[in-house]
C-alpha positions as CSV (number, residue, x, y, z in Angstrom):
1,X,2.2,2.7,37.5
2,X,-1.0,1.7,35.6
3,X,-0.2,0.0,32.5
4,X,-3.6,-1.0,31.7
5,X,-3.4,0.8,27.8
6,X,-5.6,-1.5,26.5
7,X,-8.5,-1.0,28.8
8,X,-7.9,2.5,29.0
9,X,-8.3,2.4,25.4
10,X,-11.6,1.1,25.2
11,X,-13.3,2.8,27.9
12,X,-12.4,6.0,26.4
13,X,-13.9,5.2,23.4
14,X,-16.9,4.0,24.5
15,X,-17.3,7.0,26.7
16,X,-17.4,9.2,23.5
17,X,-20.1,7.3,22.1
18,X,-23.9,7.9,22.5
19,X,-26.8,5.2,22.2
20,X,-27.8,7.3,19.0
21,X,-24.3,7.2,17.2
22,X,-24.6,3.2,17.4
23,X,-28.4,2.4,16.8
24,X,-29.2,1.9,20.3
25,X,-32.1,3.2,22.3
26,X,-31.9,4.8,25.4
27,X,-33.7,4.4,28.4
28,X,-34.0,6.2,31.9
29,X,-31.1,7.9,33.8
30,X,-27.2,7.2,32.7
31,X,-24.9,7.3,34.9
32,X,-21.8,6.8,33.0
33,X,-20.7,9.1,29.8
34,X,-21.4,7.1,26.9
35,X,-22.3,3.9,25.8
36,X,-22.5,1.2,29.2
37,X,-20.1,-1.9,29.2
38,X,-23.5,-4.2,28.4
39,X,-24.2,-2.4,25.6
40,X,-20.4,-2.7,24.1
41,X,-20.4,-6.2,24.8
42,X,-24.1,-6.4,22.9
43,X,-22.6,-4.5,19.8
44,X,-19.2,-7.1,19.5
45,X,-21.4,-9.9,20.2
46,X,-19.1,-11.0,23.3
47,X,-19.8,-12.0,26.7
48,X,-20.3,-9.0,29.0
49,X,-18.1,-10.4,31.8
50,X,-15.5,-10.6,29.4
51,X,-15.4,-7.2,28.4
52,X,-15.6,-6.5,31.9
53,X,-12.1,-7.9,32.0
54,X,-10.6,-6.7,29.1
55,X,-11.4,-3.1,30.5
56,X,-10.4,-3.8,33.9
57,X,-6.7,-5.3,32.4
58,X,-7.9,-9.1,33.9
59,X,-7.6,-10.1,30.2
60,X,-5.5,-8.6,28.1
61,X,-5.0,-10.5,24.8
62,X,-8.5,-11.0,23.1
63,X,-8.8,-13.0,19.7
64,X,-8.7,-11.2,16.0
65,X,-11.8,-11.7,16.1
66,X,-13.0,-10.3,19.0
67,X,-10.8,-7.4,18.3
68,X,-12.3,-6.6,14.7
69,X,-16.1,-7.1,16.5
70,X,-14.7,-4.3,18.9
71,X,-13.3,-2.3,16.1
72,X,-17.1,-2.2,14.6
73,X,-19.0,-1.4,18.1
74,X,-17.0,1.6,18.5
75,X,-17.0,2.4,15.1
76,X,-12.9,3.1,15.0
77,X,-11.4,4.4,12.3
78,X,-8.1,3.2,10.3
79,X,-5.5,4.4,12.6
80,X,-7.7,3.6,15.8
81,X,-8.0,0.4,15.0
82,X,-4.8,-0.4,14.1
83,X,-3.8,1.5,17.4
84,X,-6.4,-1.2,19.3
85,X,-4.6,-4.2,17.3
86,X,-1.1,-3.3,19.0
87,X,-2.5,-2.8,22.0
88,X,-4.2,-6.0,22.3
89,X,-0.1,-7.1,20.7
90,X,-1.5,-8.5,17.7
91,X,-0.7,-7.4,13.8
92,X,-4.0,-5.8,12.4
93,X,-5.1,-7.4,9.0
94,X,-5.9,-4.9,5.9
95,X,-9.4,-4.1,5.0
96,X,-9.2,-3.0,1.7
97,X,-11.5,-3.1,-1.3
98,X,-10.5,-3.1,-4.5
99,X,-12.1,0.6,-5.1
100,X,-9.7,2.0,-2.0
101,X,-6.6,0.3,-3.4
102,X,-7.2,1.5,-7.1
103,X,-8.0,5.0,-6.3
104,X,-5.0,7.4,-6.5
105,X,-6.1,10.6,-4.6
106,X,-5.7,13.8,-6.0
107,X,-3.9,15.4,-3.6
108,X,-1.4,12.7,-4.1
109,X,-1.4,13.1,-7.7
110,X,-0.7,17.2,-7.3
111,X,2.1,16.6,-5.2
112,X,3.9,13.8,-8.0
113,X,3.2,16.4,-11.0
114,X,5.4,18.9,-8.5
115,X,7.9,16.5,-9.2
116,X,8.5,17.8,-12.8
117,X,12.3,16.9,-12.7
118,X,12.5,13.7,-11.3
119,X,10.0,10.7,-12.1
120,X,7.4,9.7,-9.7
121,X,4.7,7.0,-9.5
122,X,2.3,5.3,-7.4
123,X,1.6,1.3,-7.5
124,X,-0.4,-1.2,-5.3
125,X,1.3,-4.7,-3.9
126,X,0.6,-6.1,-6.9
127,X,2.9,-4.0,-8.6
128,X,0.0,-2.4,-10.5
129,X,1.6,1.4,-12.2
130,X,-1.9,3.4,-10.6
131,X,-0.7,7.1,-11.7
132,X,2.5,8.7,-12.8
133,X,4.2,12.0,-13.4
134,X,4.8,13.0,-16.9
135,X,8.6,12.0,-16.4
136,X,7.4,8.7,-14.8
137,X,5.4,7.9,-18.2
138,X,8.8,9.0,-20.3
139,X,10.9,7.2,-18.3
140,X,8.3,3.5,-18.9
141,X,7.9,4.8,-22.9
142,X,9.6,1.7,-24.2
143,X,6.9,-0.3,-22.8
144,X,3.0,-1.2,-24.3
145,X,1.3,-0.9,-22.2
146,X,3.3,0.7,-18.9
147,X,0.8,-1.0,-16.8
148,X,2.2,-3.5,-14.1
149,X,6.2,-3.8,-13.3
150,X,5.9,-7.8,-13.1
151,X,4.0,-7.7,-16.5
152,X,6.5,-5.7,-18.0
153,X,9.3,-7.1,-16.5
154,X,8.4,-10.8,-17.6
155,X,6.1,-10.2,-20.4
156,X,7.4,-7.3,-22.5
157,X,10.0,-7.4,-25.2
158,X,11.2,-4.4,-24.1
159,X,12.7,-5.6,-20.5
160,X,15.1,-7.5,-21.5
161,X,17.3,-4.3,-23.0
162,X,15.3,-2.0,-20.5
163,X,16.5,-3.0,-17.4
164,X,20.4,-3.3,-18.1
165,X,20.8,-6.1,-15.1
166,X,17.7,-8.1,-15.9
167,X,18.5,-10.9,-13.5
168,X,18.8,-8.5,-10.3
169,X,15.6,-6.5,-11.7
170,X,13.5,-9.7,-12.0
171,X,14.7,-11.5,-8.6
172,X,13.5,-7.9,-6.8
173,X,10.5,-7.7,-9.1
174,X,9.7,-11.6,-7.9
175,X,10.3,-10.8,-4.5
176,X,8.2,-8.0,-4.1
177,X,5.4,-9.7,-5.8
178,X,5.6,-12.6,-2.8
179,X,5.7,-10.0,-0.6
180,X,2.0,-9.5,-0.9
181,X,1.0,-12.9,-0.5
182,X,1.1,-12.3,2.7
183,X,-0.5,-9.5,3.0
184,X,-3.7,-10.1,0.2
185,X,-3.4,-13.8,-0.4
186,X,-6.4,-14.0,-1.3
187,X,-6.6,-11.2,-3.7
188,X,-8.2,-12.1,-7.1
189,X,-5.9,-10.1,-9.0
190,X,-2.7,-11.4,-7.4
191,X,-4.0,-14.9,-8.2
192,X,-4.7,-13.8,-11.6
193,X,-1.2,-11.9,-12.4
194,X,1.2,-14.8,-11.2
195,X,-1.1,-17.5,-13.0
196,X,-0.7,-15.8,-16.2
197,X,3.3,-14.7,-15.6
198,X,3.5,-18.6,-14.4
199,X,1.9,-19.6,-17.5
200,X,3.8,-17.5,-19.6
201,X,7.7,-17.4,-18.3
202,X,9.6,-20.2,-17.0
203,X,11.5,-17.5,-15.7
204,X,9.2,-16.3,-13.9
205,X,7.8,-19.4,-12.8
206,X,11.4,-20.6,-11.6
207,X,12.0,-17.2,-9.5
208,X,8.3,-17.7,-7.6
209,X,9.4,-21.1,-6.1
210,X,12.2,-19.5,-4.5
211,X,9.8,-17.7,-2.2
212,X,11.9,-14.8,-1.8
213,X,10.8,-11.8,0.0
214,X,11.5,-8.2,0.1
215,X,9.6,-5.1,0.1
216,X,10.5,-1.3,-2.0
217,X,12.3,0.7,0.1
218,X,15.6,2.4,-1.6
219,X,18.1,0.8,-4.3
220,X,19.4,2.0,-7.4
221,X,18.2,0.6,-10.6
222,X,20.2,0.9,-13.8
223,X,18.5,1.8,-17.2
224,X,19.1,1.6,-20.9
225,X,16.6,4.0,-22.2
226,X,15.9,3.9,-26.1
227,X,15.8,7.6,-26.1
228,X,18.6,8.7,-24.0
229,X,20.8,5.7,-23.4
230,X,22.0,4.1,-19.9
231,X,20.7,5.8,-16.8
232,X,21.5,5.3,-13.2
233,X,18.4,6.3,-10.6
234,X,18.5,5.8,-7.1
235,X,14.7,5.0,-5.7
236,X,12.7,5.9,-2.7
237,X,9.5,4.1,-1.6
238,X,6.8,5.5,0.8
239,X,3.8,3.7,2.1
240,X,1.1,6.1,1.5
241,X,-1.4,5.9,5.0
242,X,-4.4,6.9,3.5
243,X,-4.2,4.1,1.0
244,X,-2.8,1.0,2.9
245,X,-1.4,-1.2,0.2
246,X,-0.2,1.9,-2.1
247,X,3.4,3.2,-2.2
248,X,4.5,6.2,-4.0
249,X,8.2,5.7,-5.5
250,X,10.5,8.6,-6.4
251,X,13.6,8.3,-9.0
252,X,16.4,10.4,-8.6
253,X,19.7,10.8,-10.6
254,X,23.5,11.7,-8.4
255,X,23.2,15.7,-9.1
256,X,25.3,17.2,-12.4
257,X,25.9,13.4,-13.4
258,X,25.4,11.9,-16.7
259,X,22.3,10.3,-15.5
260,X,20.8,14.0,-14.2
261,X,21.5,15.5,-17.9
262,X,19.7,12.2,-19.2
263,X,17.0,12.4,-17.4
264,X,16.8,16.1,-18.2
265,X,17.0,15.6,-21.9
266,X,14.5,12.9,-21.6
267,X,11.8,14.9,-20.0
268,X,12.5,18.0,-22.7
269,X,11.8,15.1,-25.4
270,X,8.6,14.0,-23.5
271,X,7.5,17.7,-22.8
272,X,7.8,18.4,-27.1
273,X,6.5,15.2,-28.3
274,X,3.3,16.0,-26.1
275,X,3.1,19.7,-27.4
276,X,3.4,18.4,-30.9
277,X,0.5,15.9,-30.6
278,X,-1.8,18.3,-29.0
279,X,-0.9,20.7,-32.1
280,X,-1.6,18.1,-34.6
């Protein structure tokens, strides 16, 4: 059985590619569909032999490097080249700019306002609050501004009643900060956010040697809520694969608990204080 994926990969790829969809002229009769082996090898910038081999399955774990350059001459998308990565049996790094990891679409937006019972927001790795639901915002109204969960966590007056264990909440809001220093670790902002939270919490400071690690995926956080009182959600965390780097999160309360009338009473609060400032 022919278990050569990784070649397979690549000369299907460049078979669907024309001299004119990468810049290149062509001259006289082709043989083969699509761009030759030569002209691949040109485009990466690697030795033509070489790719010979990777596509004949005589070499079968190319560089990072080489990978990305490949990634470029046959103009992959996202999910193809993270596909190429694996193939190769290597971890694909994240190409994002700052514009990509910023921008909530608005699909994604439409689909959190659905959620009008339950709260529901999206945030980078940094822990940055990119867009929420109108519960989302009720739910972070103690807090000026609801802007970053480290920030607020650390920074704000108002997390130190907010978040009824603060300890636990801090510890996982520490460890999912670290978490993407490994991802970003050169991302200006990350530098920027743990030098100031350093600066300004021993805390903080004290819980960032530990280098603990841990990523969002589902816990229950307990709340005291200035408005409603103590509240109990259960979270979920999704990665969102149009915008690596982003995860939408989801709040829900136990059904016909205290929590569930809470947060229902806090969103009818939310919902009339907005309809009285748009009437006055």
């Amino acid at each position: 059985m022919d278990d050569n994926h990784l070649g397979d990969f690549l000369r299907a790829r460049r078979a669907a590619l024309r001299p004119h969809d990468v810049g290149m002229p062509s001259h006289g009769t082709r043989r083969v569909a699509g761009l030759r082996r030569e002209e691949v090898a040109v485009l990466a910038g690697v030795n033509a032999d070489y790719y010979t081999r990777l596509e004949q399955g005589r070499e079968r774990n190319p560089s990072p490097q080489v990978i990305e350059a490949l990634s470029h001459a046959l103009h992959l998308d996202e999910d193809a080249r993270a596909h190429l990565y694996r193939l190769a049996g290597a971890t694909p790094g994240d190409r994002l700019s700052p514009h990509r990891t910023a921008r909530v679409s608005p699909a994604l937006r439409q689909l959190m306002d659905g959620y009008s019972h339950t709260p529901a927001f999206v945030m980078n790795r940094t822990l940055d609050l990119l867009a929420v639901n109108a519960l989302a915002q009720a739910l972070y109204s103690a807090f000026t501004p609801a802007d970053n969960l480290a920030r607020m966590t650390f920074l704000d007056p108002a997390g130190r009643t907010f978040y009824t264990d603060w300890n636990r909440a801090a510890q996982a809001t520490v460890a999912n900060l670290r978490e993407a220093t490994g991802f970003e670790p050169d991302n200006p902002r990350l530098r920027e956010l743990v030098g100031t939270l350093t600066e300004h919490s021993a805390d903080f400071a004290r819980l960032w040697q530990s280098h603990t690690v841990r990523g969002k995926t589902r816990d229950a956080k307990h709340f005291l809520h200035p408005d409603v009182g103590p509240l109990t959600l259960t979270y979920q965390a999704f990665d969102v694969r149009e915008a690596p780097g982003q995860q939408l999160v989801i709040y829900h309360a136990e059904p016909g608990s205290p929590s569930a009338h809470s947060l229902h009473l806090l969103g009818s609060l939310h919902a009339t204080r907005r309809q009285d400032g748009f009437q006055h």
